[in-house]
VOLOLO-325392 format. One record per residue (C-alpha): residue in one letter; z, x, y. Coordinates in steps of 0.001 Angstrom, whole numbers, plus 500000, padded with zeros to 6 digits. Each point is the difference from the previous one (the first is absolute). Example, Ala and Ser with C-alpha at 12.3 -4.5 7.8 and 13.67 -1.06 7.14 Angstrom:
 resn      w      u      v
    A 507800 512300 495500
    S 499340 501370 503440
//
This chain:
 resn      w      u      v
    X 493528 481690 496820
    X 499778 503499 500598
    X 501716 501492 503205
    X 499440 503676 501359
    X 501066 502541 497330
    X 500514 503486 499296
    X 502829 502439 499788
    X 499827 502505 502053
    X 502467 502039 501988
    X 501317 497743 502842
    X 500627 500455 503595
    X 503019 498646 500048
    X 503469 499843 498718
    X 499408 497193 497300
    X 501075 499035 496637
    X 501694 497213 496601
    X 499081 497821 497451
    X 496939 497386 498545
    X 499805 496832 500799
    X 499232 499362 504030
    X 501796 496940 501294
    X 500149 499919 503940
    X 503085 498856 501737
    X 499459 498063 502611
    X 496490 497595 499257
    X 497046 501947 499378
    X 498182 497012 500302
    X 501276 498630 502719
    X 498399 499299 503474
    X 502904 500648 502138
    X 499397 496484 501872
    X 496095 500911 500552
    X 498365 497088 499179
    X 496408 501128 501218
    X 497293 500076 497775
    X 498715 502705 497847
    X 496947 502376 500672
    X 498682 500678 496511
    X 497738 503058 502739
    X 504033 500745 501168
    X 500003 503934 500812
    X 503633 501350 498357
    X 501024 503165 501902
    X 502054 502300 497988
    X 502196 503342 501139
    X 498709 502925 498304
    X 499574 503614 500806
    X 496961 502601 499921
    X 498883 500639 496522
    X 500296 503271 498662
    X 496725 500710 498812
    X 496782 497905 500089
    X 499880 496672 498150
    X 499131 500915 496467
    X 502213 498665 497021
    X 500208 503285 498107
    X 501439 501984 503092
    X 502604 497580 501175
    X 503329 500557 499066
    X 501832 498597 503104
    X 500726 496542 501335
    X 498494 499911 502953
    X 496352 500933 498541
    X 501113 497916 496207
    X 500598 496360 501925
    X 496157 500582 502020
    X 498712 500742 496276
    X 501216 497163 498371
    X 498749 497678 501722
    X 496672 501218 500078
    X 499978 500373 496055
    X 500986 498286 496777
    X 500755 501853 496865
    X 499355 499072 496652
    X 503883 498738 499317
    X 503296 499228 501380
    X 503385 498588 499083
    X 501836 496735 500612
    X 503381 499644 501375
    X 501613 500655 496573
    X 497870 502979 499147
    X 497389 498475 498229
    X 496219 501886 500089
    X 497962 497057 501635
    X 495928 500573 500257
    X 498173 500594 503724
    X 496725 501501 499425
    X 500398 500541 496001
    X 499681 497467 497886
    X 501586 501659 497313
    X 501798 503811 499506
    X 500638 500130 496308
    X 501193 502888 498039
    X 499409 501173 496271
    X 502697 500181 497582
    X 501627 503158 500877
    X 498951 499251 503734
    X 497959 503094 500681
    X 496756 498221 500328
    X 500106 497233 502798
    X 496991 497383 500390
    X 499341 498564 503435
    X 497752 497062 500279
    X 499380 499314 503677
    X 499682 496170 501783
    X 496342 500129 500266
    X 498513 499026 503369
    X 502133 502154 502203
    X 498528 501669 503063
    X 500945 502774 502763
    X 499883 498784 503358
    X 496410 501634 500603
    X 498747 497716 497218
    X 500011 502568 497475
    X 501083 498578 496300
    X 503237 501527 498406
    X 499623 501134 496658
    X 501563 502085 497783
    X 497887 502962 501394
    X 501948 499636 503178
    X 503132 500920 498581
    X 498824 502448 497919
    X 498283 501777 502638
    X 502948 499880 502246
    X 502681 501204 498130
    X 497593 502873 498352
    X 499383 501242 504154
    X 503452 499454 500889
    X 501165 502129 496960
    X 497819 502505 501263
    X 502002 502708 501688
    X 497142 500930 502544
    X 500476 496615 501635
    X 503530 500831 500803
    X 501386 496633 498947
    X 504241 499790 500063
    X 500260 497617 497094
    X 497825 501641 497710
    X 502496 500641 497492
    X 500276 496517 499381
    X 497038 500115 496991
    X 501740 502916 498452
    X 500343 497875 497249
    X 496356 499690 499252
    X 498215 501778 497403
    X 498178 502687 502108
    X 502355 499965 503227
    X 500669 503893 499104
    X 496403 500913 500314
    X 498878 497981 502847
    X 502991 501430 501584
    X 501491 503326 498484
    X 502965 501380 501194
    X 498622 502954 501723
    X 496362 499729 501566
    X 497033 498440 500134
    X 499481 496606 497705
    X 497749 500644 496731
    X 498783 496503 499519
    X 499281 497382 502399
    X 501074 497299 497742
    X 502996 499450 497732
    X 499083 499238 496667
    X 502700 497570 499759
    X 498143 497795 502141
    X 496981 498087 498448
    X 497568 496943 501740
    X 499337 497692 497222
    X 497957 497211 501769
    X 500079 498584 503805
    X 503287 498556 499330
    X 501519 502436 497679
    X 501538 502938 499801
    X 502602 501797 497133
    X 502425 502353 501361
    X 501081 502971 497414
    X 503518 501581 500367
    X 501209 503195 498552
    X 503110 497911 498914
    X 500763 496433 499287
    X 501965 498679 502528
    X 501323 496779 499887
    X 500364 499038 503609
    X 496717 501706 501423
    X 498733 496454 501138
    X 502558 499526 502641
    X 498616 503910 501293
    X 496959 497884 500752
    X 501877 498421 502902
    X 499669 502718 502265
    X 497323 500470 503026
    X 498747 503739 497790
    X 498793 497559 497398
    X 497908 497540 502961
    X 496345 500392 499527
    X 497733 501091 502655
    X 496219 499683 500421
    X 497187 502431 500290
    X 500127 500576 503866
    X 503464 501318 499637
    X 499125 502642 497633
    X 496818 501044 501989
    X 501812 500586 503329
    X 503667 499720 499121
    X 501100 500951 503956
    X 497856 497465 501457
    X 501356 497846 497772
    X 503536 500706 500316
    X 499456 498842 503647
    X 498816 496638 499367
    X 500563 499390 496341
    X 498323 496903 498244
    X 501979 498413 497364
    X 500165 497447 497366
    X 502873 497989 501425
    X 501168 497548 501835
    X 499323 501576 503416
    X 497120 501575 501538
    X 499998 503037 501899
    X 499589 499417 504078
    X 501185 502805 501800
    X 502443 503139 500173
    X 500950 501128 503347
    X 501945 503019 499309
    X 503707 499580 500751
    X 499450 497022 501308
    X 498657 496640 497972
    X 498431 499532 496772
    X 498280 496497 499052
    X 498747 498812 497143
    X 499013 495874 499800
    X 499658 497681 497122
    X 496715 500354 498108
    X 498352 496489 498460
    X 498823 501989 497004
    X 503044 501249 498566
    X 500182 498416 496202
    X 504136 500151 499899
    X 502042 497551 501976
    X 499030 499718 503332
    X 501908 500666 503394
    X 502338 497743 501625
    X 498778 501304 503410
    X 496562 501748 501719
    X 501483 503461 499816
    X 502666 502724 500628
    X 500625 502349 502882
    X 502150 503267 499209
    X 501334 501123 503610
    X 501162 503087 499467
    X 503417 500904 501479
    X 501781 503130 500676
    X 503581 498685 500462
    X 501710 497105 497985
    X 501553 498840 503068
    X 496958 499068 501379
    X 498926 498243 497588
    X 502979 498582 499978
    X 499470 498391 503504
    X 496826 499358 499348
    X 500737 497369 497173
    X 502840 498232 502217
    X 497155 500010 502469
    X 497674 498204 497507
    X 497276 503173 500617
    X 500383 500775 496885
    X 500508 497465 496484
    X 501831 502676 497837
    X 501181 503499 499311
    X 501078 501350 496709
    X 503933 500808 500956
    X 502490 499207 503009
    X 500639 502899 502114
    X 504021 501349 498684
    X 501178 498872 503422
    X 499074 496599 499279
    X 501197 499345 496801
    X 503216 498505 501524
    X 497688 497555 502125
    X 496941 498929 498363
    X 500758 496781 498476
    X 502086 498931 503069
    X 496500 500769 501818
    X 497011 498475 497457
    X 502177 497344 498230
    X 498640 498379 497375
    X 496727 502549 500292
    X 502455 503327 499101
    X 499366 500768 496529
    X 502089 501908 497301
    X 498187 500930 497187
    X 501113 502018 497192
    X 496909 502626 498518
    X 499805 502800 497377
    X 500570 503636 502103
    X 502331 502893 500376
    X 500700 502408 502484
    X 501350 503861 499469
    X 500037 503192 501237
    X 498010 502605 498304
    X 500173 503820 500249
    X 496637 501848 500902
    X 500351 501983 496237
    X 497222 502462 501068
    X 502224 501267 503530
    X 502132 503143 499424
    X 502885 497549 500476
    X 499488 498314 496764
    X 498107 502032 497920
    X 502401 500780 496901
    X 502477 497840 501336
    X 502855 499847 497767
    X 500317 495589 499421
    X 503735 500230 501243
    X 499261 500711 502963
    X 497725 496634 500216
    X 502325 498351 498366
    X 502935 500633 502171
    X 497556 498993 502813
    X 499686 496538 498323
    X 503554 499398 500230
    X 500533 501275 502787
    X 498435 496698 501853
    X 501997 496939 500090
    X 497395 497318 499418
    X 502168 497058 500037
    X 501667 500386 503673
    X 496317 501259 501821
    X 498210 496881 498308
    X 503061 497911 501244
    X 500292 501615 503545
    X 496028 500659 500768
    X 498228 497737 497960
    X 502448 496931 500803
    X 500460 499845 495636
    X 495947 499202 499874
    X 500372 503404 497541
    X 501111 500418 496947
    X 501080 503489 498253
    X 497383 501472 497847
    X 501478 500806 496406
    X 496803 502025 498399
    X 496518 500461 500937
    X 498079 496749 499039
    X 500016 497177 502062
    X 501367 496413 499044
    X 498081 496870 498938
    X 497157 502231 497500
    X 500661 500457 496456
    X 501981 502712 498711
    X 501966 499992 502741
    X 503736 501036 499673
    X 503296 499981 501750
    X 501876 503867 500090
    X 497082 501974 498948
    X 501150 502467 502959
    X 503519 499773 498003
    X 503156 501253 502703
    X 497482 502216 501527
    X 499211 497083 502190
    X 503413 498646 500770
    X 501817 501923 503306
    X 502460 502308 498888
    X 500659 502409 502801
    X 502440 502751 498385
    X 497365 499787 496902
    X 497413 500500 502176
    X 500705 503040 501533
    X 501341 501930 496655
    X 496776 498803 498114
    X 497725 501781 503109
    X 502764 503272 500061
    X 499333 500441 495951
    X 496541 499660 500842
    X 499592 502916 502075
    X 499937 497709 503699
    X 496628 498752 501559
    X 497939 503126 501431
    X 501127 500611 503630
    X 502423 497175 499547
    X 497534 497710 502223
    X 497762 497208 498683
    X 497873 497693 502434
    X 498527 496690 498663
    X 496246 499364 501250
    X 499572 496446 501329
    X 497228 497827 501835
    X 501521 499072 503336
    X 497333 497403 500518
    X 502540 497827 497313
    X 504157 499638 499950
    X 500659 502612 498706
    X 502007 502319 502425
    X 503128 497851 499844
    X 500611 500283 495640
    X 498741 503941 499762
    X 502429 500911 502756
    X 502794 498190 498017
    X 498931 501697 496958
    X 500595 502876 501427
    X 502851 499308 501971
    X 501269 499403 496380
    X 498735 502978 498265
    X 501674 501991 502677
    X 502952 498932 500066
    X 500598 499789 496543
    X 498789 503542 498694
    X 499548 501896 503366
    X 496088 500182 499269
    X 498146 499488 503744
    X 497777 497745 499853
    X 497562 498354 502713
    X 496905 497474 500533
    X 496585 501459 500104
    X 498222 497757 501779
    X 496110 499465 499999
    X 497750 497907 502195
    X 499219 497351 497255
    X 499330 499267 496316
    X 495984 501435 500045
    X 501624 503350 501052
    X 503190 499769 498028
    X 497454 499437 496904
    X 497745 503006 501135
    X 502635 502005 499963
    X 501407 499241 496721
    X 495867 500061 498794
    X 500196 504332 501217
    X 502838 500667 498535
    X 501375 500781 503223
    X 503443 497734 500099
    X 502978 502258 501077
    X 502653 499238 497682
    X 500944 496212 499054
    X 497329 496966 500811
    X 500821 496695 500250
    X 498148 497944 496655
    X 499434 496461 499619
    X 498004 498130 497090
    X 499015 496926 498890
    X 498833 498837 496933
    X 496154 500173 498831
    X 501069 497845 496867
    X 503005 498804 498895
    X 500899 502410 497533
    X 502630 503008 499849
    X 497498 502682 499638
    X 498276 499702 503040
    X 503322 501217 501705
    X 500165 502544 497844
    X 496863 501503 498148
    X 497892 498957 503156
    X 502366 502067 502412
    X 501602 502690 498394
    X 497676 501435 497044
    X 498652 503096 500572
    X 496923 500100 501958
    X 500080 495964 501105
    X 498296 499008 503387
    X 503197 498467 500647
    X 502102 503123 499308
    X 499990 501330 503582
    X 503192 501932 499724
    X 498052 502290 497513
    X 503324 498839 497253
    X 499131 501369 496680
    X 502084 499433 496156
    X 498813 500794 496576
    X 502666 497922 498559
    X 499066 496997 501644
    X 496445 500413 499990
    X 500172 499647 496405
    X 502489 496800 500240
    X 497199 498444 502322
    X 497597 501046 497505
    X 501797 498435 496705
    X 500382 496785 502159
    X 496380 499333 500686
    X 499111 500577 496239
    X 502508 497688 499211
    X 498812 496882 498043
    X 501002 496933 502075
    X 500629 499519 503859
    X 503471 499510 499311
    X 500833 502905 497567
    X 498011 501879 503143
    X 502460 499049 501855
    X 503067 501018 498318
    X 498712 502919 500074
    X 499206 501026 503392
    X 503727 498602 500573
    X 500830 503065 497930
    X 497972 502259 502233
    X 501790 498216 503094
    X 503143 501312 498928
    X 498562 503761 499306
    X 499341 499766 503088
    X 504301 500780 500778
    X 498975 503557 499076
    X 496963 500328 502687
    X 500107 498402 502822
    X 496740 499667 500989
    X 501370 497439 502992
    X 503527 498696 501420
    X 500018 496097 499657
    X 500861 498544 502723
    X 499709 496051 500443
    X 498060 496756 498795
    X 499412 497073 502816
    X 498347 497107 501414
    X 496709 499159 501279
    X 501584 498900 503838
    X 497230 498351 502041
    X 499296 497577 502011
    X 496580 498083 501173
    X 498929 498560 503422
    X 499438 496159 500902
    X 496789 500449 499488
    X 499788 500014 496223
    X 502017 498072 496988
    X 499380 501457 496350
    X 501265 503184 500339
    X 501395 501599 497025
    X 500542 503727 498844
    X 499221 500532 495963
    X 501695 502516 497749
    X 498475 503081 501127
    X 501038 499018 503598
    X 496884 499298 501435
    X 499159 497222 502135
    X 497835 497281 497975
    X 497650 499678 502595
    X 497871 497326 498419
    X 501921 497482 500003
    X 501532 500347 503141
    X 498429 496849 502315
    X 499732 499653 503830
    X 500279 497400 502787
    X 497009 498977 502080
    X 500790 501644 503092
//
């Protein structure tokens, strides 16, 4: 069954491995033993999107979990990794797996009645790779034959449509790469690759403010800051909802959603407030839920301030050591943390242990030579950007309690009002010094930690990070033959990665949640979103 996906940056301080198993009964009732309301509204704490509600221009969690529910892609992956089929009904690839074939479930329709076909994913992604339309994930078709002209790296695009992209009938579609790569179908995962139908294209801000999907969900309403609800819709072709529909309330402070859910005004949120961490299974019981999920959280340097630019890697890598994971994941996340030791998260292929090497193990004295031989940090003062709308303020000051203290570098919180501004900011190039990164997977596979977020010129690159050397690593690892010789080789461009430092690793966690006695069924999947479908509730 497929749950709400996407990997995006996330709100909040989250992170580990593949396989979700709750502690504490998922399924369990908590004593209710009303009946269910198949029409059962699910209320879920969110925040205020970013930017409007279009699948090619979110990149954020808040805006991703609204999105997937309101569309399904052509694929996704099982609990062990494995591509499953949602809207395709078959991706297959050539021999040398430059030329994919997608053969779509016929039948399909948007929630305005309007059939998907394979013209409404060519279409999309051709306008979203446009550069005019100002879409964030564009760079996510770079790999199609044409990307470069539809979207040059200076100026206006010179073709409208990728020639990589070709409509063979209603339900079929061939997608041309400029390389064979061998994992491209799990790329097909994420919401850039959702299809969209003619309205969209025709008015794209009209419809970013009350977008019609393919999905599960239906658009309702968006009251800015507020609510967004989407209900179940009797047409979709997939599995159907557990429940009538989902409101998003958005929330500025974790603690109040926090009350809210002991309250019962509210059925879920996506992660305990810090202070509660102690006390939320004494509080839910058997409805507190520890889930592990495929993320990592770091620091990254703004490379395009003064502060960074030319940076000489000792200095970053001193900075690394300089934070003692272990004792702040013990003392402020109650040992729900645990150390990151490279730059890929766990439970996705490819992933491995001491890719960071010592660089990521607390060493003090080492710490402090490594950033003197380096030539010191610029003004010997770093801040670390962070949404305050999440827990956050407790780890960065720690951080920097740390860094202080062990190499004399001041250091201090730069807090924003929440995650759409924190992301804004990063968007303008406009972060300070350090901001606070945290990413979960789009598919289970090492390169979309790496290739996806620190090549040169990626929409997830927002700390403007930029290596020959490992661009071509990256490079030799998608032309690789097999998924798994792939692999091995972005593992060697992990380890490059010593000499850069494009980001400080900093920890992997749990999904910890809870849900209200209003609902049973509530689960988080690997990505860390809440599987909203098959979450049931009570007749009230």
């Amino acid at each position: 069954m497929r749950g709400a996906k996407s990997a995006k940056w996330v709100a909040i301080a989250g992170v580990v491995a593949l396989t979700a198993t709750a502690c504490g009964g998922g399924d369990s009732d908590s004593g209710n033993s009303g009946k269910v309301d198949p029409k059962g509204i699910v209320s879920y704490a969110n925040g205020e999107p970013q930017n409007a509600l279009q699948p090619s221009n979110t990149m954020e969690a808040y805006g991703s979990v609204v999105i997937d529910s309101l569309f399904t892609g052509l694929v996704h992956y099982d609990k062990q990794g494995n591509i499953t089929y949602e809207n395709a009904e078959s991706v297959t690839p050539d021999k040398d797996s430059k030329v994919w074939t997608v053969k779509l479930k016929p039948g399909w329709k948007f929630h305005n009645g309007e059939a998907v076909t394979a013209k409404s994913y060519v279409d999309a992604w051709n306008w979203a790779a446009d550069p005019a339309n100002g879409q964030q994930n564009s760079s996510w078709y770079r790999d199609i034959v044409g990307y470069d002209k539809v979207h040059p790296e200076k100026g206006k695009a010179k073709s409208k449509a990728m020639e990589g992209l070709k409509v063979v009938d209603d339900n079929t579609f061939t997608i041309t790469l400029n390389n064979g790569i061998p994992y491209y179908a799990y790329k097909l995962v994420y919401a850039p690759f959702y299809p969209l139908p003619s309205e969209a294209l025709k008015d794209p801000k009209k419809y970013g403010e009350a977008p019609v999907g393919n999905g599960p969900y239906k658009f309702q309403k968006w009251d800015h800051k507020k609510l967004i609800s989407v209900r179940a819709w009797g047409g979709y072709k997939g599995e159907k909802p557990k429940n009538g529909g989902i409101d998003f309330k958005a929330y500025t402070k974790d603690t109040a959603a926090y009350a809210d859910l002991k309250s019962d005004n509210v059925d879920s949120m996506p992660l305990v407030p810090n202070s509660e961490i102690a006390n939320f299974k004494q509080d839910f019981g058997d409805r507190a839920i520890e889930q592990d999920f495929s993320a990592i959280n770091t620091i990254n340097p703004a490379f395009y301030t003064k502060q960074w630019k030319d940076i000489d890697v000792k200095v970053l890598q001193g900075l690394s050591m300089a934070i003692d994971r272990d004792t702040i994941a013990k003392t402020v996340f109650y040992g729900t943390r645990e150390s990151a030791t490279g730059w890929v998260a766990k439970g996705v292929k490819g992933y491995q242990k001491d890719a960071c090497g010592e660089y990521c193990k607390f060493d003090a004295k080492k710490a402090k030579s490594l950033i003197e031989e380096g030539g010191g940090v610029p003004g010997n003062k770093i801040s670390i950007q962070y949404n305050a709308d999440q827990p956050h303020k407790d780890w960065v000051v720690a951080v920097c309690n740390s860094i202080t203290k062990s190499t004399g570098v001041k250091c201090v919180g730069d807090a924003v009002t929440d995650f759409a501004a924190d992301t804004e900011i990063r968007d303008q190039k406009k972060v300070k010094s350090i901001y606070r990164s945290g990413w979960v997977l789009d598919y289970p596979f090492n390169g979309n930690f790496l290739a996806d977020l620190y090549g040169t010129g990626v929409d997830g690159n927002k700390g403007g990070f930029s290596d020959k050397k490992f661009d071509a690593l990256t490079k030799k690892a998608d032309a690789a033959k097999t998924i798994d010789a792939s692999a091995k080789l972005y593992q060697q461009a992990e380890k490059e990665l010593q000499n850069s430092f494009p980001g400080i690793p900093l920890w992997y966690n749990k999904t910890l949640s809870a849900y209200s006695k209003n609902v049973k069924h509530m689960e988080f999947d690997q990505a860390g979103d809440p599987v909203l479908t098959e979450v049931e509730v009570f007749e009230k």
